[in-house]
N, C-alpha and C positions, 0 to 999 in steps of 0.2 A: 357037784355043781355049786351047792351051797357053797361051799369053802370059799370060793371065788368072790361069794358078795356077804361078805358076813353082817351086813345091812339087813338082810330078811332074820338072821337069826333074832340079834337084837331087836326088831320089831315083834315077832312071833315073844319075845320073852316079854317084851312091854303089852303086848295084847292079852297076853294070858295072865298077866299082873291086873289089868285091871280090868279083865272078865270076872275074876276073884273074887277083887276086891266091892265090885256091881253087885254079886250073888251074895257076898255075905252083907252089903250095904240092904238089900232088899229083905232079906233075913233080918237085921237089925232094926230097918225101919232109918237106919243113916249111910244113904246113899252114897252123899255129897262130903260127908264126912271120911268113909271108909275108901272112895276114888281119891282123895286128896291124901292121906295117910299111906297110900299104893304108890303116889309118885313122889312124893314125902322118900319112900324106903328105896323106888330105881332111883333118883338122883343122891342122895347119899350112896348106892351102892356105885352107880358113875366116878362120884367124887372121890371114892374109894381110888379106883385106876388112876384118876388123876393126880392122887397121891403118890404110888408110886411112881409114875411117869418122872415126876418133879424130879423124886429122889434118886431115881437109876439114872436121868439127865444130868444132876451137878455131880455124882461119883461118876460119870464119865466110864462106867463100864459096859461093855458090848458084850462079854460072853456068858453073862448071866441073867436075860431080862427078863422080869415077873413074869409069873403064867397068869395067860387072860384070855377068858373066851369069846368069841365074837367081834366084833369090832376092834375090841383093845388087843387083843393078840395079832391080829392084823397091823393096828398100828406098832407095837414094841418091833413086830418082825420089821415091817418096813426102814422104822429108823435103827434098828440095827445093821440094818444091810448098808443102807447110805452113811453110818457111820464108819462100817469097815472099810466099804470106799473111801470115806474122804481119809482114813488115815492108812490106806497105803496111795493113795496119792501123795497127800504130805511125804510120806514115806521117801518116795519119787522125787519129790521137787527137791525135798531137802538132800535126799544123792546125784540130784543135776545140779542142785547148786553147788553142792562141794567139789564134784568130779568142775565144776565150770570156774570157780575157785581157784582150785589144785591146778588150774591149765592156763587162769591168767597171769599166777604166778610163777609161770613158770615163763614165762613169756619174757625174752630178756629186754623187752620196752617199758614203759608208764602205761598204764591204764586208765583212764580216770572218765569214770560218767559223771557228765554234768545235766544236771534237770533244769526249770524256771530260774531265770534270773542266772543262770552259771555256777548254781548252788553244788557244791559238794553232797553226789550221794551213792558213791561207792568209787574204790578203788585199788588196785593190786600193791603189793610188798615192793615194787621197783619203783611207782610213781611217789610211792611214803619216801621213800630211801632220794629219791634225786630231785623232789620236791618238799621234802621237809613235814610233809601234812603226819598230821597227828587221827590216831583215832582212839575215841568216839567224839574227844575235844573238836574238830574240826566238819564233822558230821554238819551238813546243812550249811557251811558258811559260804559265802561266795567268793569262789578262787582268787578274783581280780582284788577282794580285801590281804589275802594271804601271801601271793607275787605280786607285788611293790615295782613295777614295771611301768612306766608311760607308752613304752612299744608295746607291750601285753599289757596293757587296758586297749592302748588304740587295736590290737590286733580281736582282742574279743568284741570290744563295739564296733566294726567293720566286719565282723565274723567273718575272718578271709579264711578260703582253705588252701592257700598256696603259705608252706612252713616259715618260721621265723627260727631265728640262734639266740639263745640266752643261754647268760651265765647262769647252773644251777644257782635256786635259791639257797639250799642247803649247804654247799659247795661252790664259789664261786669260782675255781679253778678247773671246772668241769663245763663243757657246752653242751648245751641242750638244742635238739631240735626241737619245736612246737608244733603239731598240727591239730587243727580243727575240724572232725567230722561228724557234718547233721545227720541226725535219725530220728524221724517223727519229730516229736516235742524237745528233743533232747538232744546234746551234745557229746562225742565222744572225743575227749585228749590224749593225743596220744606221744608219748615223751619218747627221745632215744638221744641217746648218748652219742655222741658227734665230735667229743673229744681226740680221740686219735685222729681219727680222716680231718680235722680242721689241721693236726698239727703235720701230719702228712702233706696236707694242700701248702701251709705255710712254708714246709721246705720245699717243696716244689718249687712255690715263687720265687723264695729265694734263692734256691738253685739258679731257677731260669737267670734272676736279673743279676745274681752276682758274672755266669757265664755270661753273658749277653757283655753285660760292663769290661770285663777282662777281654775281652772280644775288639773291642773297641782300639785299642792300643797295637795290638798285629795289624790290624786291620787299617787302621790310619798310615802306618809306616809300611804297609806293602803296597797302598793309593800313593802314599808320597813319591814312592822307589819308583812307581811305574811312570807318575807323570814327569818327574824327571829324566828318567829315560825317552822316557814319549819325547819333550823338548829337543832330542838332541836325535829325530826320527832321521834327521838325513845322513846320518853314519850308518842307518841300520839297513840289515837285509831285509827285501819285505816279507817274508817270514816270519823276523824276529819282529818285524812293527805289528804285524797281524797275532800275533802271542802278548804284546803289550797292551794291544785293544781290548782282546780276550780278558786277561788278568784284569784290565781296568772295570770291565761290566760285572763282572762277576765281584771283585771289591764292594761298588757302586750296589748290586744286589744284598749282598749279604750286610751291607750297613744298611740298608732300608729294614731288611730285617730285625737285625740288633736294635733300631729305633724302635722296631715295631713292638718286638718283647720288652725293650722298657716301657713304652709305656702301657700295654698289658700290664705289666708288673705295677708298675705304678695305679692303673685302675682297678685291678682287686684289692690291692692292700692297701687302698683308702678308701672312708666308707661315703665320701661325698666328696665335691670340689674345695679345692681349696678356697677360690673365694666367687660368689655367684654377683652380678651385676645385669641391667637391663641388654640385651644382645639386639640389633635391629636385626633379624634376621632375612627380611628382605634386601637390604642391603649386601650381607651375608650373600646368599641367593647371588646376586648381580654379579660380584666377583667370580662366584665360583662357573658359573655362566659362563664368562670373559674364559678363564683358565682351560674351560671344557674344550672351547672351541680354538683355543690353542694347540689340546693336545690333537686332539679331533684331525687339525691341520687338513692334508691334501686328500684326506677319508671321507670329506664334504659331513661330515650329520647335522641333519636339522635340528640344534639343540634350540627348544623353547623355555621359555619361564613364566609360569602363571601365577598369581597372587591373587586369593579374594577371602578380604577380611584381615583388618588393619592391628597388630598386636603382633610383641616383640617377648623372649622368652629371658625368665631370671636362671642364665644358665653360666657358664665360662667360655669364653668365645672362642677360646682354642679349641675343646673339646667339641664343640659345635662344627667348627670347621670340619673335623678330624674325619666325623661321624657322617658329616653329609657331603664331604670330597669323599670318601672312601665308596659312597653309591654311588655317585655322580662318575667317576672315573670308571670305574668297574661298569659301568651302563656304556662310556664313551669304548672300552678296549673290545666288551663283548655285543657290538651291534656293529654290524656289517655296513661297508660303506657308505652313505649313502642313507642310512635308517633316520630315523624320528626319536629323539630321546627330549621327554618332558620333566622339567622340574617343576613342582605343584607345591605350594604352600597356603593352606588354609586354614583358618581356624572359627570358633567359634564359641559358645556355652559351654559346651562339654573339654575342649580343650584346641589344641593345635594339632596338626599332621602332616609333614613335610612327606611326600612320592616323588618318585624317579619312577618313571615309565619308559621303556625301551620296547623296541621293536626288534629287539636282538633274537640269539639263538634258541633263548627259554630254557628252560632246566624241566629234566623229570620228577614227574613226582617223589620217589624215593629219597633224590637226594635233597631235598627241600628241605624236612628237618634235623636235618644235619650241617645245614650251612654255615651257623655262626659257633663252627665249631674249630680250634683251632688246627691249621694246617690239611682241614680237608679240604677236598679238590673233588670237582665234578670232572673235568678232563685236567690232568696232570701234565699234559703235552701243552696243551694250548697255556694251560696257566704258567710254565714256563716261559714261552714267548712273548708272553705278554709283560713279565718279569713282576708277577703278583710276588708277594710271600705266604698267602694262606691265611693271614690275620686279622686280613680289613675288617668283614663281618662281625669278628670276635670281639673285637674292638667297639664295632658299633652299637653291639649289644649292652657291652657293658656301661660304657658310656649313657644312653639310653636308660639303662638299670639306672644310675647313679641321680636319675631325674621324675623318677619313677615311672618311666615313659614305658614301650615295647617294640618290637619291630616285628612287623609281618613282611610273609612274600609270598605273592602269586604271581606264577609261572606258566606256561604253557608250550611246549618246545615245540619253535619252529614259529611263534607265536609274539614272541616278548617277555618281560616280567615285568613288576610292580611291586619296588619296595618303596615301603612306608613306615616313617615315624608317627608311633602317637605321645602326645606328649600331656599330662593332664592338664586341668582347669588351673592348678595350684603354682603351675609354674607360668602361666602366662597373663599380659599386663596389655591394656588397653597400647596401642603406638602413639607415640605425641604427634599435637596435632601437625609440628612442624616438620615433620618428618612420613608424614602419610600419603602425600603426592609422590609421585616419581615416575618418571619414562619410563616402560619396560622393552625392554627387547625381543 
C-alpha cells in the first residue's frame, strides 16, 4: 500500500532525520543548531533529485531515468510514462500528417488552406504547380497579394461560394475554376483545372452557331419556294395546298429555332452586353401586355400588369424584352382559357424583381430544376403544339446571368406557377421624374 503514496515514506524519512537530530541536539546541549544542520542535509539531499530531474529533462531520455526512492521515483516513473506517450503520439500525428500529405497530393485538384486575413498556411503540389505559390517563400502571405485579380479580390472580399474561371496565374493558357469553402476560422481553396471542358464547351458553341447559321440559307429558300407556290394556290390540289401549309410551319418553326440558338450562341460567348443604357421598363411592361393579349386572342386571359416602385434598369433593351416575352408568352400558351396571368414589377433597396404569375397547368416538382435547361420539355406533346423550341428559359437564364440577376420558379400543378426575375441593387436607377406617372391597364 505504501508504494501507492510514497508521501508517508518521505515523511517517516524526514521524521526520523530530525528525531536524530533532537537526540543528539539534547546530547549536545545544541538542540536548535543540530534540528537546523538535519534539514540543512534533507534539503540538499532533495536538491540532489532535482539535479538530476534537470539533467535527464534536457537529454530528453526515457529509457534510463535515475533511481530514486520515495517520492522522486514516483515522480521520474510518472514523467516517463507521459513522455512515452507523448512521443508515440507525435509518432501518430506525424504518420497522419504524411499519410494526409501523400493523399492531398495526390488529389488531382489545388488545395490550399487559408487561415485570418486569407493568409497562406498550407498547401498540396497541384495548387504550387497551377497557382505558382512558392514554399516556404510564400508561407503566411495573403493569397489576394499573390493572384493579381480584381474578380479574385472582389470574389475573396464577397467570400462567395458559387466558383469563378481564371486564367492560371502561372500559366495563363490554362483555366482555372475557383472555389471557396468555410470551415471554422478558416478557409479552404479549392483549384481545378477547367481547361479542356472550357475548350469542349467552346466547340460546342461554335458548332451550335456555325450550324444554326448554315441552316439559315436552306431554310430561307425552302420559305421562299413554298410561299411562291402558296401565291399561285389556285392551280393546286388541295392536297398539294395542305403539304404547302405544312412545309411553311415547319420552316417558320425551325427559323425560330435557328434564332433561338444564335442568340444562345451569342449569350454565352460574350461575357456582358454589348452596350448597357437606362431601360423604362415599365413601359417595357405595357407593350409586352398589348402583345400578350394579342396572342391570347379568342382564349379571353385576364392579363394584368402591376407596378409598385418607380426605377428603371441599366440593362439592353433587347435582351430585356427577350427575357421577359419569353415568360410572358409561355404563361399566355400554358394557361387555360380563360386563366389569370399577372405581370408584377417591383422594386426597391435590395433591388428589382419582374413575376409572371399564371394560373396555368403548374409543373412538378421534379421537373423544376431542370427547366432552364436546353431543349428540355416537361410534356413534349403539348410543347409541340404550342410550337415552343425548348430555349426560351435557357435564354432567360443567361441573359439574367449577364446582369447578375437570377431566376426562380414556383410551381404547383394544377395550381399555376411563378416565375421571377431578381435583378440586384447595382443595376437599378431611380425612374425620372417625367416618366413616373402612367395609366396602367
Amino acid at each position: 500500500m505504501r508504494a501507492d503514496y510514497p508521501w508517508i515514506d518521505t515523511l517517516i524519512v524526514l521524521a526520523a532525520l530530525q528525531a536524530t537530530a533532537a537526540v543528539i541536539g539534547f546530547a549536545t546541549g545544541h538542540v536548535f543548531l543540530s534540528l537546523w544542520l538535519a534539514t540543512l542535509v534533507y534539503l540538499g539531499w532533495q536538491l540532489r533529485y532535482l539535479v538530476l530531474l534537470e539533467r535527464w529533462l534536457l537529454r530528453g531520455d526515457i529509457a534510463s531515468p535515475p533511481d530514486a526512492p520515495g517520492i522522486w521515483g514516483k515522480v521520474f516513473a510518472s514523467l516517463r510514462r507521459s513522455r512515452t506517450r507523448h512521443r508515440s503520439r507525435r509518432r501518430q500525428l506525424a504518420q497522419l500528417l504524411a499519410r494526409f500529405t501523400e493523399t492531398a497530393n495526390a488529389v488531382p485538384d489545388g488545395v490550399v488552406v487559408l487561415g485570418a486575413g486569407f493568409a497562406l498556411e498550407w498547401w498540396n503540389d497541384k495548387a504550387a504547380s497551377m497557382l505558382g505559390l512558392r514554399s516556404p517563400q510564400d508561407q503566411g502571405s495573403r493569397i489576394g497579394n499573390l493572384i493579381r485579380s480584381p474578380e479574385f479580390g472582389a470574389f475573396l472580399r464577397d467570400r462567395r461560394t458559387d466558383p469563378i474561371t481564371l486564367p492560371a496565374p502561372a500559366n495563363p493558357r490554362l483555366s482555372l475554376e475557383i472555389r471557396l469553402v468555410p470551415y471554422g476560422e478558416q478557409h479552404l481553396l479549392l483549384v481545378r483545372d477547367v481547361t479542356r471542358l472550357q475548350r469542349l464547351e467552346t466547340m460546342r458553341r461554335d458548332f451550335v452557331a456555325n450550324v444554326s447559321h448554315e441552316l439559315r440559307t436552306p431554310l430561307t429558300v425552302v420559305r421562299g419556294l413554298s410561299e411562291t407556290l402558296a401565291d399561285e394556290g389556285s392551280s393546286l390540289a388541295p392536297e398539294d395546298r395542305d403539304m404547302l401549309m405544312l412545309i411553311q410551319q415547319q420552316t417558320e418553326r425551325m427559323s425560330r429555332l435557328v434564332d433561338d440558338l444564335l442568340l444562345l450562341a451569342r449569350l454565352e460567348t460574350s461575357s456582358g452586353p454589348a452596350e448597357s443604357a437606362p431601360v423604362d421598363v415599365p413601359a417595357l411592361l405595357q407593350g409586352l401586355r398589348d402583345e400578350a393579349v394579342a396572342l391570347s386572342g379568342e382564349r379571353g386571359h385576364d392579363i394584368r400588369l402591376e407596378i409598385s416602385g418607380d426605377c428603371e434598369l441599366l440593362a439592353d433593351e433587347g435582351e430585356l424584352r427577350s427575357a421577359f416575352s419569353n415568360l410572358v408568352f409561355n404563361a399566355v400558351n400554358y394557361t387555360p382559357a380563360g386563366g389569370t396571368i399577372t405581370m408584377r414589377w417591383s422594386c426597391d433597396s435590395q433591388g428589382a424583381q419582374f413575376a409572371v404569375i399564371d394560373t396555368g397547368i403548374g409543373i412538378a416538382p421534379e421537373h423544376i430544376p431542370r427547366l432552364t435547361e436546353r431543349f428540355y420539355r416537361v410534356d413534349r406533346g403539348r410543347s409541340g403544339k404550342t410550337g415552343g423550341t425548348g430555349l426560351g428559359l435557357a435564354i432567360v437564364k443567361h441573359i439574367l446571368q449577364r446582369y447578375g440577376g437570377r431566376l426562380t420558379i414556383d410551381s404547383r400543378v394544377g395550381q399555376g406557377s411563378t416565375f421571377t426575375c431578381h435583378f440586384p441593387a447595382s443595376v437599378c436607377r431611380p425612374l425620372a421624374a417625367d416618366r413616373s406617372q402612367r395609366p396602367l391597364s
